[in-house]
N, C-alpha and C positions, 0 to 999 in steps of 0.2 A: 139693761138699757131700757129708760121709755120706752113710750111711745111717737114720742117728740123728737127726740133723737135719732131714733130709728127714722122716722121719716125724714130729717133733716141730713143725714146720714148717706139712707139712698138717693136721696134726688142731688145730692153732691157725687156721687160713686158715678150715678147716668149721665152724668153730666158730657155734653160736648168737648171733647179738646181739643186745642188748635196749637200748632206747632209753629213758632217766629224764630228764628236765627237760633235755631237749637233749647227755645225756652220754649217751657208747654204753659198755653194760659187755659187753664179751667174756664171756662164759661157759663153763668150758674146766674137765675135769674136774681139770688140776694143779694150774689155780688157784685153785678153789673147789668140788672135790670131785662136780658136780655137770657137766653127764651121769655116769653112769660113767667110773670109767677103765679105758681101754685096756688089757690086762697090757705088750704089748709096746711101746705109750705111753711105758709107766711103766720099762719096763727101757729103750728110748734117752732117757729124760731121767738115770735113775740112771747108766747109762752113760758119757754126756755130762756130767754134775758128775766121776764120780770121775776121768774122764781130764783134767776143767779143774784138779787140784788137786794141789797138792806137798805128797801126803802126811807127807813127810819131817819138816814141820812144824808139824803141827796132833797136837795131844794128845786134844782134844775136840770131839767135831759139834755143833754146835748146831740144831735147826729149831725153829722157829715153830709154834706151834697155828695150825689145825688143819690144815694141807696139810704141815705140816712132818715130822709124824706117819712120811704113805707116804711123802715122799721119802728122808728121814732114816734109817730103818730097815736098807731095805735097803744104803746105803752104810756104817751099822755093822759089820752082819753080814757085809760083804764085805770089809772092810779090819780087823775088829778095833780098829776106834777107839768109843771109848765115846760115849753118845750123853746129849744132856741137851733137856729142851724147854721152850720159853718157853712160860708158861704163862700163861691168862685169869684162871686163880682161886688164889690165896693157900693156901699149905698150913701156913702160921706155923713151917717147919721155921726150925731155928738157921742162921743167915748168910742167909736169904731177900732176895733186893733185889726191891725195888721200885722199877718205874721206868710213864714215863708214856708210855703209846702213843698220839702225837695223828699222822692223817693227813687227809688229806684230804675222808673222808667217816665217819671214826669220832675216839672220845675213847675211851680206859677205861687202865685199868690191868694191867701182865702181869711175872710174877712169874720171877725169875731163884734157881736152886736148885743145889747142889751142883759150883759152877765155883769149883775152888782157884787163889789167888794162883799167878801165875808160868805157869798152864796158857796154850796156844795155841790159840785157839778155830776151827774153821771154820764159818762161818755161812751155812745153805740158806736162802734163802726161795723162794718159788713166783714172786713178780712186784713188783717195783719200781716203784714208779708216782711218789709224793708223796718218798717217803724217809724220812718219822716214822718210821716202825717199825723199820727201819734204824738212823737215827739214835740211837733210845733206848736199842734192843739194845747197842749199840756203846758207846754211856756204862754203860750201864748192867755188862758185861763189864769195863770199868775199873773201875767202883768196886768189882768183884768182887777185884782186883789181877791179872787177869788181860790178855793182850791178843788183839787179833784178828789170825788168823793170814792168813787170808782172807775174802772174802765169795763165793758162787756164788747169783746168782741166775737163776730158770729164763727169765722174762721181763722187758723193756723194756719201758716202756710210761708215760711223759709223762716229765716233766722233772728228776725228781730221781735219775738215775741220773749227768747231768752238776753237780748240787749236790753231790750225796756226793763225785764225783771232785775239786772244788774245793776242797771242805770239808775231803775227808782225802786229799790227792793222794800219802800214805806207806803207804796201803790198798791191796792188791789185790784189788778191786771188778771181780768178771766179769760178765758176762751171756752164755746161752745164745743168746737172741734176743731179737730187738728186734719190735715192733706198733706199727701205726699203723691207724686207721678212715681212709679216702678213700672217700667218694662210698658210703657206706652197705655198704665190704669192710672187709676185714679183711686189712691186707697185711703181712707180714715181712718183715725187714731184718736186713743185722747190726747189731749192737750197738753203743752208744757206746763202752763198754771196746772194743771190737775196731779202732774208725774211725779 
């Protein structure tokens, strides 16, 4: 294992946990902005996406509100690929899609903007859990006429990262790392894409 891993690794293992109606939520600054982030956190997970991905064919990054923001940024700025972000709130711009973001513990709606027919999208998100979010990006990037070039997401973590591999087994669907709670820890694994 890196050393990107390794660090991205433990700061996932230390992470806070918080227990709701018998579900444990990791609380991890990649995935929900909250403790802080680390800088250098943040530079091996940036790190770690841009070496998982074959530039060669992605025209457009895509992230996600609101972690998508810091991940997304800096691999712009680094490779010169433009960046676009899914977004919570509606700007009524011309070609706007709307698509329906249902997961596992939210409902709403999130707004796709300025992705041309024919572009190759790559798509960060911070953590895979259910797959909704995923999933709608992914239709919703079609009805744009565009397609997805990749997926890189930063964490595993329950069961819809082997639904998406079923669902579109013609996707290249990565994960960083994989999490699991045992016995009230917080332990890392590799990834289904990787198993």
């Amino acid at each position: 294992m890196d050393d990107a891993m390794h660090l991205l690794r433990a700061s996932l293992e230390a992470s806070p946990l918080i227990w709701r109606d018998d579900y444990p939520y990791v609380i991890h600054p990649v995935m929900d902005g909250v403790p802080r982030i680390d800088g250098e956190v943040l530079r091996a997970v940036v790190g770690l996406v841009e070496r998982a991905v074959d530039w060669s064919n992605v025209d457009l990054i895509l992230g996600i509100e609101a972690m998508g923001l810091p991940l997304c940024a800096p691999l712009s700025v680094q490779t010169g690929v433009p960046l676009v972000v899914a977004r919570k709130r509606s700007y009524e711009l011309p070609g706007e899609v709307v698509i329906d973001q249902s997961t596992g513990y939210s409902k709403g709606a999130m707004y796709l903007n300025d992705i041309k027919p024919g572009e190759r999208v790559l798509i960060v998100d911070d953590v895979l859990s259910t797959g909704g979010t995923l999933r709608a990006i992914i239709d919703g990037i079609r009805r744009c006429g565009a397609s997805v070039a990749e997926i890189v997401v930063i964490v595993e973590k329950g069961e819809g990262m082997q639904r998406l591999l079923k669902d579109e087994p013609d996707l290249s669907i990565k994960a960083l790392t994989a999490l699991d709670v045992e016995d009230g820890r917080i332990i890392t694994r590799a990834p289904s894409s990787m198993a």
